[in-house]
C-alpha positions as CSV (number, residue, x, y, z in Angstrom):
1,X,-8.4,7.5,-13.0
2,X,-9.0,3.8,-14.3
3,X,-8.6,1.3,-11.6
4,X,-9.0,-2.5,-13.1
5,X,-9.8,-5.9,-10.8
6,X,-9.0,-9.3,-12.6
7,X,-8.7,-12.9,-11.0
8,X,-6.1,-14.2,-13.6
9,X,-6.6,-18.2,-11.9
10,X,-2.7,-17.6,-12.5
11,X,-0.1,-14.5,-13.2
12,X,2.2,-17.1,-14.9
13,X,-0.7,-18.3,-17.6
14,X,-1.9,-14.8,-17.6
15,X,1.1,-14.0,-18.9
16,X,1.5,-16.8,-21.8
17,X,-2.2,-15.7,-23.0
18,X,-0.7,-11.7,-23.3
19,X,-1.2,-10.3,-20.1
20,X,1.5,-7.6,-20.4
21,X,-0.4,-6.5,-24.1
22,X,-3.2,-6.3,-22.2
23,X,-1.6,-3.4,-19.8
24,X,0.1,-1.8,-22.4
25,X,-3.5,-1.1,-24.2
26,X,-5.7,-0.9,-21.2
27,X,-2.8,1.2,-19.3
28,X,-5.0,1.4,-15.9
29,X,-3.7,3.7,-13.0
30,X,-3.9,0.6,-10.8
31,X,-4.3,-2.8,-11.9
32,X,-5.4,-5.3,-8.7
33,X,-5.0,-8.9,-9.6
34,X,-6.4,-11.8,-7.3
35,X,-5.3,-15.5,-7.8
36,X,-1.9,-14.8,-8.9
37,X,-0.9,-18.5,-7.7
38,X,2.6,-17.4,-7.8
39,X,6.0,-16.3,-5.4
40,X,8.0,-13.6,-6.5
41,X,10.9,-15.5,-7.0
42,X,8.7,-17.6,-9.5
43,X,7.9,-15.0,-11.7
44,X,9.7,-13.2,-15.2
45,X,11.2,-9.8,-15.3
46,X,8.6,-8.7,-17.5
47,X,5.8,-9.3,-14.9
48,X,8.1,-7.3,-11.8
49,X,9.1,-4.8,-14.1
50,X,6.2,-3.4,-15.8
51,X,7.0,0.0,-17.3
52,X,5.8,3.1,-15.4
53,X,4.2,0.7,-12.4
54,X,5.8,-0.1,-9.2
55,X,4.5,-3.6,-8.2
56,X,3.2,-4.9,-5.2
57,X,3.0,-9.1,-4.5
58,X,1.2,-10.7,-1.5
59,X,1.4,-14.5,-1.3
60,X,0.7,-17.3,0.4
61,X,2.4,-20.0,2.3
62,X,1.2,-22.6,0.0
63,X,2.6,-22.2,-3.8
64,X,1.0,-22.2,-7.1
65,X,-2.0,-20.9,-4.4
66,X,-4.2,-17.7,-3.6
67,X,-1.7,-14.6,-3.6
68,X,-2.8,-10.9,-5.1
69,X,-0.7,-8.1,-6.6
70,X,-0.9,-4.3,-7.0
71,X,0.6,-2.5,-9.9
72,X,0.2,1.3,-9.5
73,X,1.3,3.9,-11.5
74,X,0.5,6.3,-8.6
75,X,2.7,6.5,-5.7
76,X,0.4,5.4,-2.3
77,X,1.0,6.8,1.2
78,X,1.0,3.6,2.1
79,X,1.1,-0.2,1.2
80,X,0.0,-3.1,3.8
81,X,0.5,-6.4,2.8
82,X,-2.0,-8.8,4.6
83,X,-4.8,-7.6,7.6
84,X,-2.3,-8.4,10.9
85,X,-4.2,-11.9,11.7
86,X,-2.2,-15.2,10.5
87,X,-4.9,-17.1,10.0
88,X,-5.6,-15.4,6.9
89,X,-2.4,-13.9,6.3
90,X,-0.7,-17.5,5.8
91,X,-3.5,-17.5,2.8
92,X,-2.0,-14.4,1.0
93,X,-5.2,-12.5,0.2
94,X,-5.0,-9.3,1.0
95,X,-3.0,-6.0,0.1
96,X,-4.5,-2.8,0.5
97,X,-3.0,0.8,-0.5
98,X,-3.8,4.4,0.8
99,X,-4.2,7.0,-2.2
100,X,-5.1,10.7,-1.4
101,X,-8.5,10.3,-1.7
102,X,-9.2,6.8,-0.6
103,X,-8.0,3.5,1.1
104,X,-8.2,0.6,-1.5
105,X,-8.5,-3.4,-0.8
106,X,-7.5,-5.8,-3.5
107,X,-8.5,-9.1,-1.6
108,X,-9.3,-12.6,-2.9
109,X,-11.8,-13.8,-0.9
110,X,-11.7,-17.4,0.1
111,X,-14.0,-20.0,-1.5
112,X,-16.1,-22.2,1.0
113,X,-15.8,-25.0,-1.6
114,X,-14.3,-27.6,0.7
115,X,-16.3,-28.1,2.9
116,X,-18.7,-26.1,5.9
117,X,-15.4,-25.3,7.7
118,X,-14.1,-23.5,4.4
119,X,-17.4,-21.8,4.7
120,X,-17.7,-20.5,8.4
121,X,-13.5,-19.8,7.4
122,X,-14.9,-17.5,5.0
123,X,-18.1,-16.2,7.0
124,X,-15.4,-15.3,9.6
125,X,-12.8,-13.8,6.9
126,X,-15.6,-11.3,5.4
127,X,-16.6,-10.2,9.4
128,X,-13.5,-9.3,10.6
129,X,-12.6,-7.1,7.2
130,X,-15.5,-5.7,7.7
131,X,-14.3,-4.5,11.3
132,X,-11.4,-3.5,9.8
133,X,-13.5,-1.2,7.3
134,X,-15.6,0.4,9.6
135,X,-12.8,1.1,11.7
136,X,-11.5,2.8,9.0
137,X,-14.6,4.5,8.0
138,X,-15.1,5.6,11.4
139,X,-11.9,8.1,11.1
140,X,-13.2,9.4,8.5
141,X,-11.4,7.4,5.6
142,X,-13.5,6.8,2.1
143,X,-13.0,2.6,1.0
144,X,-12.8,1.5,-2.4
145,X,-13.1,-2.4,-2.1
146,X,-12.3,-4.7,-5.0
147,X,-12.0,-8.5,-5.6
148,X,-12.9,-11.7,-6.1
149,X,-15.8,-12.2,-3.3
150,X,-16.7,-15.4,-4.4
151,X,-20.4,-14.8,-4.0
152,X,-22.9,-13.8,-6.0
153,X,-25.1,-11.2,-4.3
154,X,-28.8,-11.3,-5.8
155,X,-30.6,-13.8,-8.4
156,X,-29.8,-11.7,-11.1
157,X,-26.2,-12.3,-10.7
158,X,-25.8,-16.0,-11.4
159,X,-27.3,-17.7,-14.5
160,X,-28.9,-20.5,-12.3
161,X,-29.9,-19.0,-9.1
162,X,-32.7,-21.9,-8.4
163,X,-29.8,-24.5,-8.8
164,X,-26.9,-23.2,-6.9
165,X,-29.3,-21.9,-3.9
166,X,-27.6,-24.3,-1.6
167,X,-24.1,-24.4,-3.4
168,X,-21.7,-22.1,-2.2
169,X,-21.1,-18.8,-3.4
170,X,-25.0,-18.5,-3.3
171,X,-25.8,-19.8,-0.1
172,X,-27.9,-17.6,2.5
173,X,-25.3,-17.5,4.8
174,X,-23.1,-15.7,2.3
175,X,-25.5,-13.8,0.8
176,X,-26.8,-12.5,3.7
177,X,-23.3,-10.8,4.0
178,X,-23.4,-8.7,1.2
179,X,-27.0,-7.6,2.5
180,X,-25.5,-6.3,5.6
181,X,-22.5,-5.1,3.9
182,X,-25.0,-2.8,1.3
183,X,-27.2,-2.0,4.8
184,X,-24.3,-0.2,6.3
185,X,-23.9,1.8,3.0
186,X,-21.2,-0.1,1.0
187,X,-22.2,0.6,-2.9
188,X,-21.8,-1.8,-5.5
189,X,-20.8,0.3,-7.9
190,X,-21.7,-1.7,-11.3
191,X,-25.4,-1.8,-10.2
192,X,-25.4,1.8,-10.1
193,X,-24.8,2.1,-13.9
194,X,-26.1,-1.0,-14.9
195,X,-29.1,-2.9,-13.8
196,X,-29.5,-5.6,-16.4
197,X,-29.5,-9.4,-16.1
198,X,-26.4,-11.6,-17.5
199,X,-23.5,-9.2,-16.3
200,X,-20.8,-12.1,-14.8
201,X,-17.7,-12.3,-14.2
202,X,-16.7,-15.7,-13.8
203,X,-17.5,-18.9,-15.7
204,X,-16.7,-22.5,-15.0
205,X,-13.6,-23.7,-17.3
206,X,-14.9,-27.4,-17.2
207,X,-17.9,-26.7,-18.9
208,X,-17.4,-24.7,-21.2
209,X,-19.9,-21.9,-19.3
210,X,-18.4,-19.0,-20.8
211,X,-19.8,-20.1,-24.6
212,X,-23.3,-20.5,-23.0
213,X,-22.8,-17.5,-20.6
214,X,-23.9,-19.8,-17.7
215,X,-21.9,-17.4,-15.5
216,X,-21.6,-15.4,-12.2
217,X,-21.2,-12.0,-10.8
218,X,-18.1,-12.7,-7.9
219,X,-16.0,-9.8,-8.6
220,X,-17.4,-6.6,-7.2
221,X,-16.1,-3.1,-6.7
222,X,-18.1,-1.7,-3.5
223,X,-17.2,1.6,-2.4
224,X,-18.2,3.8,0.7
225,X,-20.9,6.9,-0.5
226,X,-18.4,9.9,-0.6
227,X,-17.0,7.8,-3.6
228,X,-19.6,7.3,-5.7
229,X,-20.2,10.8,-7.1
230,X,-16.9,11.0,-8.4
231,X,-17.4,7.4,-10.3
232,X,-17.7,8.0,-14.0
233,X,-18.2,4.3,-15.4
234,X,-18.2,0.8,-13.7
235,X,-18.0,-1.7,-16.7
236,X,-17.6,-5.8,-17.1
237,X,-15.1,-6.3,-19.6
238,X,-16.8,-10.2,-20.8
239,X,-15.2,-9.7,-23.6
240,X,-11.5,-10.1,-22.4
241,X,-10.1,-13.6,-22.6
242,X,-7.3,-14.8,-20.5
243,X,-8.5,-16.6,-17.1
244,X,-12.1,-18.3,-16.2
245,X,-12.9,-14.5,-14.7
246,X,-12.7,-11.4,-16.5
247,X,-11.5,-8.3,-15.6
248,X,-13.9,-5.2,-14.0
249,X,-13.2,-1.6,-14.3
250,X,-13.8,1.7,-11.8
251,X,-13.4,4.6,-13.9
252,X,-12.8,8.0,-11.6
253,X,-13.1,11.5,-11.9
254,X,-9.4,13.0,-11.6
């Protein structure tokens, strides 16, 4: 099973730069896609009728903002669109689907960018999914966790860690999340495989970062330990154009 994760900053340009080409050759069991920035009634035919996927849109209140989608080849017990709260489900971020063997959440995660409040609106976001999880994991339910997180974990997952120490995305506050959220056994899957420096996932568009690879590591698959055994590969696809994020991958035993 191949699952893909890709913040497209946009369905609509995602599909002008050849999006759909990019399913047809990749043809992932599940393809989760944050930042869609679209309704459904704004998008084409081609993007809601994808051969051999059924489709899945979450969005906001706000358009051309936030919103995921689910395209899955393989029919879930269940779908939920959004987490039950509307202070975050008026954002559009979350949709999370119930396979077999595992419960999986495609969320964008909100950006403190705007401000502390954005930032304690985020803090507060990543706490009560967490609840949520555990919850979950408490009934004995395995989580496979995807998305753009917007923060970069460690040092070795930014290009500048010294300059953006008290810029969000890298500040302790956030950081200190993703410690807790590996102390309670949550795996970041790519750092199992892959322990090298200069892995991102995101660049900025405005200056030109992605030439340089001045980058970051955002976009995460994390998983709960029962999964991890059964994970073959975990790659960063850098080399797929498209959006100012690339795509990651989850490659599972079947």
């Amino acid at each position: 099973m191949k699952i893909i994760s890709w913040n497209v900053n946009g369905i609509r340009a995602a599909e002008r730069k050849g999006f759909l080409d990019y399913m047809k050759k990749e043809n992932p069991d599940i393809m989760c896609i944050q930042e869609t920035k679209a309704h459904p009634d704004q998008l084409s035919d081609a993007l809601k009728n994808i051969p051999d996927y059924t489709p899945h849109f979450v969005f906001g209140e706000k358009k051309g903002y936030s919103g995921v989608a689910l395209y899955t080849k393989i029919a879930p017990k269940e779908v939920i669109i959004g987490c039950g709260d509307a202070k975050y489900d008026i954002e559009g971020r979350i949709i999370s689907a119930e396979y077999d063997d595992f419960i999986l959440y495609n969320i964008y995660y909100p950006n403190g960018g705007r401000g502390p409040e954005r930032v304690q609106y985020k803090l507060e976001f990543y706490d009560f999914m967490l609840e949520k999880w555990e919850a979950l994991r408490k009934k004995g339910k395995n989580l496979i966790l995807t998305g753009d997180f917007n923060t970069a974990h460690k040092e070795i997952d930014l290009a500048r860690p010294k300059e953006n120490s008290k810029v969000t995305g890298f500040l302790p506050e956030e950081r200190a999340w993703l410690d807790k959220l590996s102390a309670m056994g949550y795996v970041d899957i790519f750092r199992t495989f892959n322990q090298e420096p200069e892995w991102y996932t995101y660049w900025d568009q405005f200056t030109r970062a992605r030439e340089r690879n001045v980058g970051w590591r955002i976009d995460y698959f994390w998983v709960t330990p029962d999964i991890v055994p059964k994970v073959t590969a975990a790659p960063i696809r850098m080399e797929i154009l498209g959006s100012d994020h690339c795509p990651i991958e989850l490659h599972l035993q079947d």
